[in-house]
N, C-alpha and C positions, 0 to 999 in steps of 0.2 A: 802256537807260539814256540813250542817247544821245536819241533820242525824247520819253523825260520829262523830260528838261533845254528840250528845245526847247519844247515845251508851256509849261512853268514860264514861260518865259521870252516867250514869245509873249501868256503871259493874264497879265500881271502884277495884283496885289491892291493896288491905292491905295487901298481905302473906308475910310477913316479917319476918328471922328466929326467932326476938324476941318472936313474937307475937305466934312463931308455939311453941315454950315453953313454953310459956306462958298457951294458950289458946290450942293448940292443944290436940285432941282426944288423947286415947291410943296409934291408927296405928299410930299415928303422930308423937307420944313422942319419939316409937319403932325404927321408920326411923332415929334418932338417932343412934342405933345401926347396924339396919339393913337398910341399904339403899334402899331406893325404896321399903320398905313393907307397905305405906301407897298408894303408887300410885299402887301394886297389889291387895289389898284388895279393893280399890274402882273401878276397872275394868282396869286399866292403865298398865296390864300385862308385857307387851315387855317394857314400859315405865321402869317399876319395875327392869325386870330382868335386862337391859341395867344396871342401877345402882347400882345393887348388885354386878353383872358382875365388876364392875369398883372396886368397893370396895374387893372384892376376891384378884381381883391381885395384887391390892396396899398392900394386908396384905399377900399375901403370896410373893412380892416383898423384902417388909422388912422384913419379916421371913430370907430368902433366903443369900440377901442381904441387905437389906437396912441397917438394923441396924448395920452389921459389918462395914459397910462405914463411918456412924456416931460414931462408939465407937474409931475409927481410927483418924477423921477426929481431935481432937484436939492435938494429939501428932505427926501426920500425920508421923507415923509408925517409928518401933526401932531396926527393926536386916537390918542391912547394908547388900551389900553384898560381899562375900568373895570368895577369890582365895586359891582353896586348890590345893596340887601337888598329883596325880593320878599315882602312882607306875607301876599299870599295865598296864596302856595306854601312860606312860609314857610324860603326858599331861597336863597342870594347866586347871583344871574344876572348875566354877563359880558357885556357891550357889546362888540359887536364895531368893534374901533379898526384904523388901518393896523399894517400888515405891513410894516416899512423893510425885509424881505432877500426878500419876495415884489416891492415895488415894484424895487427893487434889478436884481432880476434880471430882472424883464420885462423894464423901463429898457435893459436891456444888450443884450438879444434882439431890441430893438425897431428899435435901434441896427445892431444887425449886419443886420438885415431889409431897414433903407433902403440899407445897405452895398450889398447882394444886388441890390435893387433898380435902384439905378445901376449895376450891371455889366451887368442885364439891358438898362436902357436904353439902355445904349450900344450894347451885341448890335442891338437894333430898329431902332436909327438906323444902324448901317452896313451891318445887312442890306438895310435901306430905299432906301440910296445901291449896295447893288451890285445891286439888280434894277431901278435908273433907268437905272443905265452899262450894263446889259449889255441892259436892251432898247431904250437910244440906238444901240448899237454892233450890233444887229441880230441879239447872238447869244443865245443858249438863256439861259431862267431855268426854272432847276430846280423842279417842282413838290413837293407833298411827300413822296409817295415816294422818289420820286430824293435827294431830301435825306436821308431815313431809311436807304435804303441807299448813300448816302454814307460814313454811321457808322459800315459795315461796311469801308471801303477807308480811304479819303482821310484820311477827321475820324475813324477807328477811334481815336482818344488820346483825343476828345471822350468818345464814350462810355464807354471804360473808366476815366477817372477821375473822370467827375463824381460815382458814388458815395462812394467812397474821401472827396472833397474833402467833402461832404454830411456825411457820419460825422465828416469832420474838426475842422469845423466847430460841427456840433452837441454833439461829445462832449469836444473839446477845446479849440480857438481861444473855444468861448463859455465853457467855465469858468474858463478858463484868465483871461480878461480880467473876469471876477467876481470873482477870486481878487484879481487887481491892484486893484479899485474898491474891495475890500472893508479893501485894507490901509489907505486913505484917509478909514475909517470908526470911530467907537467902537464896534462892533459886538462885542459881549463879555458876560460873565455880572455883570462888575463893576459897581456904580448898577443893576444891570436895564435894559440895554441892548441884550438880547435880542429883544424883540419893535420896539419903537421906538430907530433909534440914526439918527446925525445923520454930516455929514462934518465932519470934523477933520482934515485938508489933513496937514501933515508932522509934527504931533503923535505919530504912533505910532514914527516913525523916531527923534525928537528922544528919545524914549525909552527908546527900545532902544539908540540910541547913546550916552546918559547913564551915563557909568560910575560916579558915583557914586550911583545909585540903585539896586536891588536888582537892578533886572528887565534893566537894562547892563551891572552888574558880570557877573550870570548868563552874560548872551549871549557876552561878551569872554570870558572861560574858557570856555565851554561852544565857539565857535568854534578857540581856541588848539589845544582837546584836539583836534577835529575834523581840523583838517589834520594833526595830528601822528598820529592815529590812522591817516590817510586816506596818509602817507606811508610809516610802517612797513609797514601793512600790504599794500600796493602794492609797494613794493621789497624786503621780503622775502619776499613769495610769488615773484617775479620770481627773486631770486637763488637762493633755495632751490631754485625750478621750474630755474633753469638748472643748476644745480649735478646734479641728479637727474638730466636729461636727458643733458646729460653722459658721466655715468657708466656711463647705460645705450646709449646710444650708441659708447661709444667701440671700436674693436674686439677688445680684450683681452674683453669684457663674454660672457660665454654668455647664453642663453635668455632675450633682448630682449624676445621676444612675451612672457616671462611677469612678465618684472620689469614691462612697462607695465599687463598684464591686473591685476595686484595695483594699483595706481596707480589704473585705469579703474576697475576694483571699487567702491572708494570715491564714488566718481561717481555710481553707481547708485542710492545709499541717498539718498533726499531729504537736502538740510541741513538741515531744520527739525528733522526725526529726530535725525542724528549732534550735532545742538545741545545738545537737550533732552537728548538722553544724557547727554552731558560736564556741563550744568549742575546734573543731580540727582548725579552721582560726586565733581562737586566740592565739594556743599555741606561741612559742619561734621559731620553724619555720615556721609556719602556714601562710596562705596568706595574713594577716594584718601586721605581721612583714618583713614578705619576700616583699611587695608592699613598705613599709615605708623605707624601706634601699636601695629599687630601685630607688626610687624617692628621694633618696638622704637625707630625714628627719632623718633618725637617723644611729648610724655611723653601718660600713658592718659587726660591731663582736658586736654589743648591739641588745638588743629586750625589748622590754616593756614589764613590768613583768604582764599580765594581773592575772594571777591566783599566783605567784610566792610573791606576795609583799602584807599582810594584806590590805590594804588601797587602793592600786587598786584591788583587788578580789574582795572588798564591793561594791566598784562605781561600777565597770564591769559586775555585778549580778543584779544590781538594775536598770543600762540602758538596760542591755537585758531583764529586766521584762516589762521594759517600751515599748521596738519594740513587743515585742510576747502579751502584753495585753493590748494595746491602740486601736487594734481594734474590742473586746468586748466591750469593753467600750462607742465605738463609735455607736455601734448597738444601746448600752444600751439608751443613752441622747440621739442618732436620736430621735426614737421612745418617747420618754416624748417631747423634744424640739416639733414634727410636731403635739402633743395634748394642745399647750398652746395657751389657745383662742384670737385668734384675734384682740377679740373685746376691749384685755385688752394694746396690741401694739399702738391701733387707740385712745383709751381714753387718753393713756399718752401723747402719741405725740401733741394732741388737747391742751393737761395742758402745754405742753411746755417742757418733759422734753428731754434729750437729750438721746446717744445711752448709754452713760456710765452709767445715771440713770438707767435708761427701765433695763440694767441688772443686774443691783444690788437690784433694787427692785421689777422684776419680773421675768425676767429668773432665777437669780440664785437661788430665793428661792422656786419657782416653783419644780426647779431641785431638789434640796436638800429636799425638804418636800420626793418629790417621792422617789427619790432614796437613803433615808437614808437606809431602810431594807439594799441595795442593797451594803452600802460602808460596814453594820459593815460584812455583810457574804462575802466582799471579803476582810475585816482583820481579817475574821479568817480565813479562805482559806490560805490569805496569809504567818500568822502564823504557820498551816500546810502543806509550799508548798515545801513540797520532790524533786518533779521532777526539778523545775528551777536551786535549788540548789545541788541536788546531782549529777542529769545529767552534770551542767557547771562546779562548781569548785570541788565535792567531799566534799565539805568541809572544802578544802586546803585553804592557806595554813599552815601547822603544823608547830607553832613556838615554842612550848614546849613539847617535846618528851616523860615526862613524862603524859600529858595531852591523855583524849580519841577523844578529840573534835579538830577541826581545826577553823581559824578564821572565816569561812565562813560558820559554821554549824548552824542550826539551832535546836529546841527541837527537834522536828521532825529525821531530820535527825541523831541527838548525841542518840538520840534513838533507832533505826536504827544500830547506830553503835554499840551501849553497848549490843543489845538482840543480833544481829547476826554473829557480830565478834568477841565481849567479853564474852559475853554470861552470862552479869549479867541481868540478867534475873528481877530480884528482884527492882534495878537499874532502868529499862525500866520502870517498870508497875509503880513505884510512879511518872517519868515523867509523863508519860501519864495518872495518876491523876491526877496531881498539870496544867498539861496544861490543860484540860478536865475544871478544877475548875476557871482557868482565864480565860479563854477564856468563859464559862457560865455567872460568873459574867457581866465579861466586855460587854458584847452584851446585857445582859437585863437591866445593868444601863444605859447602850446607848440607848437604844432604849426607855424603859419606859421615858427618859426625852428628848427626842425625838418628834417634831412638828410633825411628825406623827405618832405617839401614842396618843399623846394631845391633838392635835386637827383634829381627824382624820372627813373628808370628808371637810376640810377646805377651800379646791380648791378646 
């Protein structure tokens, strides 16, 4: 160690593109224009052409292409397309017009390409400047070999994330910022704005934010129910989950392994499954209803409106959150509850205190120190949770016809419902900004003022 500190520190790394402008040679200045002629003129050949190589394509890309994507990408294209009648073929033939969410999207990729681009150039230009300095300085430049099995030691991070970053990039950082372009857009089923749509700058916000128009009023309740959904159902799988752990923890409790194996059980059967079950038992003749009028509780022509009634469809979603994730929960606190030291049980008791103390001033805050991370990423899960509620109630149910939303919707799901049945397109993607933007806040002001942020390694 002692060895590689002194190396580190003997070859120090200044190549920095300032500095290659600065202070670089001719070849170096050149690498500027031509990529990778500073690394073939000091022996670094293959290193060289690789670079040039990268720099070719990128310019005869935007020859090609690139630039048409960009000269498109602010009016995001002007001849529609048209239905003419065809005499001879006696036939209506469609004229092929732009595509605003084909130019759209190149537009974005084309963008993130020249992104790429300058990073590489920069790569060229300080590679450029470290094989000036190092064959000023008389010592070794690496040929390409030596540089590829470098990858394997030294730059071994180079090569294991460049793929990773590549996926990242392509599959997420580029939709992800299409998604944002798109909220900027009329891009929706409404006027026929489908094939040709234009940008509309904070138009769609102004909208959504409008409460008294249909489509704000919508959003502002369908938001309210969101975090009130997103809170129940977060803190009562929490208490419930601690309550059960508990219990079966504590040492009066026999046959632990089986009270959790019943608990895990549950775990095992997909949730979409234990969903879809609960939601055909609880319909109108379902086997909750059909049991309840057997048994004589309610009369032989009524049924409890589980999904049917605003007010029971909330409660009804929020106790089935609670059966289907009270035993994650339960996983969760076992595992903290069987690491709280012992030795902090036997001190209290010695002080005198009793069972209701000891948990209020060291289990529970024990708990809570740990598994703060653990509550705010399951309110935002919860925030985002599709399946419980679209699987059980749909959404239902629709007490305003002119509304897209039902009382049981969530962002998530009214989301859902606007790209792929309404297909405002436009609509969707500012949700899924404005959620994206609460949901970031809300977790890093939780957390940053959060006893385990602040005082972390405190336990």
């Amino acid at each position: 160690m002692g060895i590689f500190k002194k190396r580190v520190n003997e070859f120090p790394t200044p190549w920095t593109c300032a500095k290659a402008i600065r202070e670089g040679g001719p070849e170096t200045k050149l690498s500027m224009i031509l990529m990778g002629f500073g690394n073939i003129i000091h022996g670094q050949i293959i290193k060289g052409l690789l670079y040039l190589a990268v720099e070719a394509a990128y310019v005869v890309f935007m020859i090609v292409n690139g630039f048409g994507f960009l000269r498109m990408l602010p009016s995001l294209g002007s001849v529609p397309q048209k239905e003419i009648w065809d005499e001879a073929q006696q036939i209506y033939v469609y004229t092929k017009g732009d595509q605003s969410i084909l130019i759209l999207l190149y537009g974005v990729a084309t963008v993130l390409l020249t992104v790429l681009m300058i990073c590489a150039w920069r790569g060229a230009l300080k590679s450029a400047y470290k094989a000036e300095c190092l064959a000023k300085q008389g010592r070794h430049v690496n040929n390409f070999a030596e540089d590829l099995k470098s990858l394997l030691h030294e730059n071994l991070q180079k090569l294991l994330m460049t793929p990773p970053m590549f996926f990242i990039g392509a599959f997420t950082i580029l939709p992800l910022i299409f998604m944002i372009c798109m909220a900027f857009t009329n891009y929706s089923k409404l006027d026929g704005h489908l094939m040709l749509f234009d940008w509309v700058g904070l138009d769609n916000f102004k909208a959504l934010f409008d409460s008294t128009s249909i489509l704000g009023s919508t959003f502002w309740s369908v938001l309210g129910w969101t975090l009130v959904w997103a809170f129940f159902a977060t803190f009562s799988n929490y208490i419930f989950g601690m309550i059960v752990s508990l219990l079966i923890n504590r040492k009066g409790t026999r046959a632990k392994g089986f009270w959790r194996f019943c608990f895990v059980l549950s775990c095992a059967v997909p949730m979409f499954v234990s969903l879809l079950i609960m939601r055909t038992m609880l319909q109108p003749e379902g086997a909750v209803n059909v049991l309840l009028r057997n048994l004589g509780l309610i009369a032989s022509d009524a049924s409890l409106p589980f999904f049917t009634d605003p007010t029971w469809a909330r409660v009804t979603v929020i106790i089935i959150n609670i059966w289907v994730g009270v035993p994650y929960t339960l996983l969760q606190l076992t595992g903290v509850l069987q690491n709280i030291p012992e030795e902090l049980y036997e001190a209290a008791r010695v002080d005198g205190a009793n069972s209701i103390q000891i948990f209020f001033k060291i289990t529970l805050p024990y708990m809570l120190y740990v598994t703060t991370p653990y509550l705010i990423t399951t309110f935002t899960g919860n925030v985002n949770n599709f399946n419980v509620i679209y699987l059980l109630s749909g959404g239902d149910p629709v007490t305003d016809l002119s509304s897209t939303a039902g009382k049981t919707d969530l962002l998530v799901t009214w989301l859902y419902k606007l790209t792929i049945d309404k297909q405002y397109y436009n609509i969707g993607a500012v949700i899924g900004i404005l959620t994206f933007v609460i949901l970031a806040a809300g977790a890093l002001i939780t957390y940053r003022n959060s006893k385990s942020y602040k005082e972390e390694g405190g336990f």
